[in-house]
N, C-alpha and C positions, 0 to 999 in steps of 0.2 A: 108597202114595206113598213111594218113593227119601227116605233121610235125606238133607238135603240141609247141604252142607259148604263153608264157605268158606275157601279159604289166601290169607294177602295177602302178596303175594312168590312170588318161585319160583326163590329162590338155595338152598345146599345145608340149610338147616332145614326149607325147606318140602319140599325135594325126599324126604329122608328120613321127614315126615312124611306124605308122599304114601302114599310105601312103604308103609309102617305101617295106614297105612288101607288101601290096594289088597288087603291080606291079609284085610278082611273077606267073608266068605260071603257077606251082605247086599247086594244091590247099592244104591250109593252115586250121591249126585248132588255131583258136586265142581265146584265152579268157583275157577279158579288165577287173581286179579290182579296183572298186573304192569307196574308203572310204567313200564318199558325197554320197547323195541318188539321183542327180542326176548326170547322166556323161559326161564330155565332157568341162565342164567350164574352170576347172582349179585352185585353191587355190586363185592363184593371182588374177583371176578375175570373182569369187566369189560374189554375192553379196550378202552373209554373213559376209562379212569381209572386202568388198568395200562399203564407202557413195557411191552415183548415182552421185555424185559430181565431186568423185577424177577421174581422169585424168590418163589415159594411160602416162608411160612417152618414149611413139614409139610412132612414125608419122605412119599413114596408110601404107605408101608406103613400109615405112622398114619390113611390116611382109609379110613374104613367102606366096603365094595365097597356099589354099591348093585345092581347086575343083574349088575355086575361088576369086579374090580380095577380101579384106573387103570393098571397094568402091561397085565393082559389085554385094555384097551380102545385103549394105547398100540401092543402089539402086532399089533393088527390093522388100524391107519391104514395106508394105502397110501404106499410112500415120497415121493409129493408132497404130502400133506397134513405127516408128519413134517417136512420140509422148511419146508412153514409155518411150519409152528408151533416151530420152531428146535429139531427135535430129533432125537439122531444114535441110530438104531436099534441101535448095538451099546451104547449107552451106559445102557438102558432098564432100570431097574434098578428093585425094589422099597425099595430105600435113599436111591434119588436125589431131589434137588429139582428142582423142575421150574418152570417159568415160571407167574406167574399167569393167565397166558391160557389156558396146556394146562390148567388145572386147571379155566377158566370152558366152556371145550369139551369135556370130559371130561361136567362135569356137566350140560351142553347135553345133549347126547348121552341119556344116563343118563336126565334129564327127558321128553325124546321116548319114549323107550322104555318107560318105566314107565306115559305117558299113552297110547299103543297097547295094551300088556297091559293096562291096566287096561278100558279098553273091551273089549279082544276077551273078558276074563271077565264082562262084564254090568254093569260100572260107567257113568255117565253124570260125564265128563269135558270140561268147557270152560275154555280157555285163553282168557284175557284179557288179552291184550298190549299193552303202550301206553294201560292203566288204571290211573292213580294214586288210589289210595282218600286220601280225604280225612277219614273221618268212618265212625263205624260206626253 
């Protein structure tokens, strides 16, 4: 029997702890709950609750890559999606701030991918969306 694991949230603490665990040999039974109906953003960066405006107040460089840079992840958007997300491709900088939203799609992203890898290496992974825990 899969140890079985539960993350409540799926903003960048659990994201990171996801990570963390994925590096087990062991395979794992994880199930992610998350109150927002989609997972992976984060409260903080949201964009329910972020203008497209406000500003990250972290530099690129300071956030931990999780599969990958937020540069490396920035640089590979297609210039319509940069365009979304209000940002000018020569401007793409490991120094730069960046909108809260880029940051909540970054780790969108980042989420998706680490819950693929983890499966394709023998982990059992279910997303919980639009589950607010109430009580443990």
């Amino acid at each position: 029997m899969k140890q079985r694991i539960a993350l409540i949230g799926s903003g960048p603490t659990a994201i990171y702890t996801l990570r963390g665990l994925l590096a087990s040999t062991v395979p794992l039974s994880i199930t992610v709950f998350e109150k927002e109906a989609v997972a992976g953003k984060g409260m903080p960066y949201h964009p329910a609750v972020n203008d497209r405006a406000m500003l990250a107040n972290i530099a690129s460089i300071e956030i931990p890559p999780i599969c990958e840079t937020l540069v490396e992840w920035l640089c590979r958007q297609p210039d319509a999606e940069l365009d979304r997300l209000r940002v000018q491709r020569f401007a793409i900088d490991e120094r730069a701030f960046y909108p809260r939203v880029v940051l909540g799609e970054y780790f969108k992203a980042q989420f998706d991918r680490l819950v693929a890898e983890g499966v394709a290496r023998g982990h059992a992974i279910e997303v919980r969306a639009g589950h607010e825990v109430t009580d443990i």
